[in-house]
DOTORSE-447380 format. One record per residue (C-alpha): residue number from 1; residue in one letter; y, z, x. Coordinates in steps of 0.25 Angstrom, whole numbers. Example, Ala and Ser with C-alpha at 12.3 -4.5 7.8 and 13.67 -1.06 7.14 Angstrom:
+-----+----+-------+-------+-------+
!   i ! aa !     v !     w !     u !
+-----+----+-------+-------+-------+
!   1 !  a !   -18 !    31 !    49 !
!   2 !  s !    -4 !    29 !    55 !
+-----+----+-------+-------+-------+
end
This chain:
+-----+----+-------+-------+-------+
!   i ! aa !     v !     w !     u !
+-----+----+-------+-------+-------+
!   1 !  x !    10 !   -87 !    82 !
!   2 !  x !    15 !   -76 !    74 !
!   3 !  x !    17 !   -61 !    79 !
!   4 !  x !     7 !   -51 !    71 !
!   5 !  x !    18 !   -43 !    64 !
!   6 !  x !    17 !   -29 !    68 !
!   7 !  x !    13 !   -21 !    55 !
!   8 !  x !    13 !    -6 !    55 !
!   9 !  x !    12 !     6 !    44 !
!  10 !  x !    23 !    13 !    38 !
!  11 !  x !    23 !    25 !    46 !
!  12 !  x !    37 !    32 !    41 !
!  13 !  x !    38 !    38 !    27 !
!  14 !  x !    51 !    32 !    26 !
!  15 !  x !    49 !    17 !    27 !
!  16 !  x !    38 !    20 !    16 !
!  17 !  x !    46 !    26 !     7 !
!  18 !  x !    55 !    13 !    11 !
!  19 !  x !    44 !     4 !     8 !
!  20 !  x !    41 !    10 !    -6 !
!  21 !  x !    57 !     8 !   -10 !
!  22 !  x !    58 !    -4 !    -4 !
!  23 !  x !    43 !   -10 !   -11 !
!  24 !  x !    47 !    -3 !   -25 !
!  25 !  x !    62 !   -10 !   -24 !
!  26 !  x !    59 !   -23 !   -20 !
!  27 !  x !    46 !   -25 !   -24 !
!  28 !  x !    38 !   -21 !   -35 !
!  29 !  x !    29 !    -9 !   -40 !
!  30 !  x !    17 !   -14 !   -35 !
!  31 !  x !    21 !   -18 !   -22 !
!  32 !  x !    27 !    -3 !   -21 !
!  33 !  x !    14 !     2 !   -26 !
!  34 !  x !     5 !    -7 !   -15 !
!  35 !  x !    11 !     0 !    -6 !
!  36 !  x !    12 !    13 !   -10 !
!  37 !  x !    -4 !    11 !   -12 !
!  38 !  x !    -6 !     5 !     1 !
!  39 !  x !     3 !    17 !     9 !
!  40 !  x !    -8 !    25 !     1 !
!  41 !  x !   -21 !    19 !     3 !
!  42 !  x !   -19 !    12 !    17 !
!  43 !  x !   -27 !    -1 !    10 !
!  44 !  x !   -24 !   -16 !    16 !
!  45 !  x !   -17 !   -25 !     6 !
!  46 !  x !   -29 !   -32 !     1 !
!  47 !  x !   -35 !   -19 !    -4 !
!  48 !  x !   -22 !   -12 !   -10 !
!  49 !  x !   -20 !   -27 !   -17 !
!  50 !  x !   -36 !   -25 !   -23 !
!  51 !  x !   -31 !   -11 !   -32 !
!  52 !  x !   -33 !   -14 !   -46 !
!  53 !  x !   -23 !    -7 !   -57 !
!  54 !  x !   -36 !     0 !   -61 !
!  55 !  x !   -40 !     6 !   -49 !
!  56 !  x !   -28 !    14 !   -49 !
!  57 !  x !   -28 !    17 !   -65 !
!  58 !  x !   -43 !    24 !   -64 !
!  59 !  x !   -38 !    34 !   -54 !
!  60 !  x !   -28 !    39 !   -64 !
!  61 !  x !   -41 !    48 !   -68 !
!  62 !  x !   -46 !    52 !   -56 !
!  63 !  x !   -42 !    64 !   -49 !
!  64 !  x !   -42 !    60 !   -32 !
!  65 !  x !   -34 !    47 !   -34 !
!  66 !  x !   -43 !    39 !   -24 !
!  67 !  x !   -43 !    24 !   -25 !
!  68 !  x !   -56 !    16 !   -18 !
!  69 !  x !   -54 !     4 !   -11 !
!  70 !  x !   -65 !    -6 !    -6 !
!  71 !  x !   -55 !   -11 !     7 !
!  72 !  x !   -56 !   -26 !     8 !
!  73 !  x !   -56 !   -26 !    23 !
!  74 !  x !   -68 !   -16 !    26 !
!  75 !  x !   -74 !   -14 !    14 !
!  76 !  x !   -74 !     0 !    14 !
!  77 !  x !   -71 !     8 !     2 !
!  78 !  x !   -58 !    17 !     2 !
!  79 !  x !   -55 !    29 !    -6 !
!  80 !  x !   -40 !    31 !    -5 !
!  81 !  x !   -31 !    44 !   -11 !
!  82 !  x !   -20 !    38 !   -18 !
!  83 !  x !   -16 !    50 !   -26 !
!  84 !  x !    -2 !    52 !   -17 !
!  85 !  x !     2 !    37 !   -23 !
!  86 !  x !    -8 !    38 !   -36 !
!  87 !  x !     4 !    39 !   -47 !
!  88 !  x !    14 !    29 !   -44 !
!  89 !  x !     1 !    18 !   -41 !
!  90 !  x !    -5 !    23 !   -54 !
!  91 !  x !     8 !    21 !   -63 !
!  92 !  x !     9 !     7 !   -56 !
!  93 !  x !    -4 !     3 !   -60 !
!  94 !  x !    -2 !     6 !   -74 !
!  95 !  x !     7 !    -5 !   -74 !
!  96 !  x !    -1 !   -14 !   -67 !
!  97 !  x !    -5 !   -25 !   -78 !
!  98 !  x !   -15 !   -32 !   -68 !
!  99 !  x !   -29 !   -27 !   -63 !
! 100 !  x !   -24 !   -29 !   -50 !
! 101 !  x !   -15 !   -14 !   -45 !
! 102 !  x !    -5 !   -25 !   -37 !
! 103 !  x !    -4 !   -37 !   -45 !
! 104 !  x !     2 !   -50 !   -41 !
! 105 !  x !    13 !   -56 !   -51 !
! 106 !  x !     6 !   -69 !   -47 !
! 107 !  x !    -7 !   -71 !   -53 !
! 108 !  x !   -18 !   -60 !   -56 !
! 109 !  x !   -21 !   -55 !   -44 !
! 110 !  x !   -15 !   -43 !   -34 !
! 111 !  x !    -4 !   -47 !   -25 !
! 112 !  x !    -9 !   -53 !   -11 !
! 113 !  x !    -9 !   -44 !     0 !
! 114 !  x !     3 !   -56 !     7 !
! 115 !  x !    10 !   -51 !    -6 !
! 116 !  x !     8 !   -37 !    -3 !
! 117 !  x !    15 !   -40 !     9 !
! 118 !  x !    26 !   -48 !     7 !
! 119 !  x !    29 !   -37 !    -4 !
! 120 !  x !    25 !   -27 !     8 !
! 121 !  x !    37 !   -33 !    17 !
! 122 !  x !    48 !   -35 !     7 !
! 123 !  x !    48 !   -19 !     6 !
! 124 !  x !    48 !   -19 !    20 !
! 125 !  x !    59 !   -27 !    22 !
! 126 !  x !    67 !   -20 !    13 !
! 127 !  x !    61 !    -6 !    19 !
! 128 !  x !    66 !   -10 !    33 !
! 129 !  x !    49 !    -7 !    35 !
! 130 !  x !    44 !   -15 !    48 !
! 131 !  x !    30 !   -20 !    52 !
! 132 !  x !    25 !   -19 !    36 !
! 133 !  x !    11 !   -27 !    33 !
! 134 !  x !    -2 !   -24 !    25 !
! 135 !  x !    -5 !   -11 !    35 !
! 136 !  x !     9 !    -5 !    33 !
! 137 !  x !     2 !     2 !    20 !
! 138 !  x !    -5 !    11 !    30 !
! 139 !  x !     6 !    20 !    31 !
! 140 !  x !     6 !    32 !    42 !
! 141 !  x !     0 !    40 !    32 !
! 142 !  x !   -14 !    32 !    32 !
! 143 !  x !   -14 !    29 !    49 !
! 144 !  x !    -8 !    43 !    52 !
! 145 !  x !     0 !    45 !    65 !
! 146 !  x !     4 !    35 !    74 !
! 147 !  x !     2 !    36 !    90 !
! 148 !  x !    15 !    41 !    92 !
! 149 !  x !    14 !    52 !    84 !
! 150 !  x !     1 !    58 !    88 !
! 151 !  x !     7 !    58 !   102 !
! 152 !  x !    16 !    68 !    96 !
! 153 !  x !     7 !    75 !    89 !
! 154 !  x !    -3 !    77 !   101 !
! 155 !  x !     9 !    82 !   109 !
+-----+----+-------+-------+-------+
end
């Protein structure tokens, strides 16, 4: 029996900015760009891999930059400010010729989230970034402190 891996969050600004290089060298825009939209929003694969190109292309008009998400797991409608990323996803959906906002290069759907991973990993591996999965997306930014540091902050 297999060992469950053990996955964590990017918690160090440097290994981020690691993963972006490594995802925009030896990947491809759009894997760069579901990342940089999952650092942002904090959503599972599945629902970062449901964006449509048009979602992102109608909030060009809008003046809060908040994209709604129906979350697959829970149900629950999510409104999420991307503005801090909105230009770079915005300039990449412009040249995205499929409704879907992370297109597969097989067939007409978006990529498969065990896509999304196996795209997640290579970065990683050349990032020297450990423990990656589909909740290494939620970066320190979204789950705050860890334990450790709140015993210093308490102190």
């Amino acid at each position: 029996m297999t060992q469950p891996k053990d996955v964590q969050p990017i918690r160090d600004q440097q290994q981020l900015e690691d993963m972006k290089w490594a995802l925009k060298r030896h990947c491809s825009e759009r894997d760069y760009i579901l990342f940089v939209v999952g650092c942002e929003t904090g959503l599972r694969f599945g629902d970062l891999l449901k964006l449509t190109t048009k979602q992102i292309l109608d909030l060009k008009s809008k003046q809060n930059k908040i994209l709604r998400v129906k979350e697959g797991k829970t149900q629950k409608i999510r409104d999420m400010y991307i503005a801090n990323c909105f230009k770079e996803v915005f300039e990449y959906a412009q040249s995205v010729s499929s409704p879907h906002l992370f297109p597969s290069r097989k067939g007409e759907g978006p990529i498969t989230p065990t896509q999304a991973y196996r795209q997640l990993n290579k970065a990683a591996e050349f990032a020297g970034v450990e423990h990656v999965g589909n909740h290494t997306f939620v970066t320190l930014r979204y789950i705050g402190i860890t334990e450790e540091e709140k015993v210093h902050h308490i102190l």
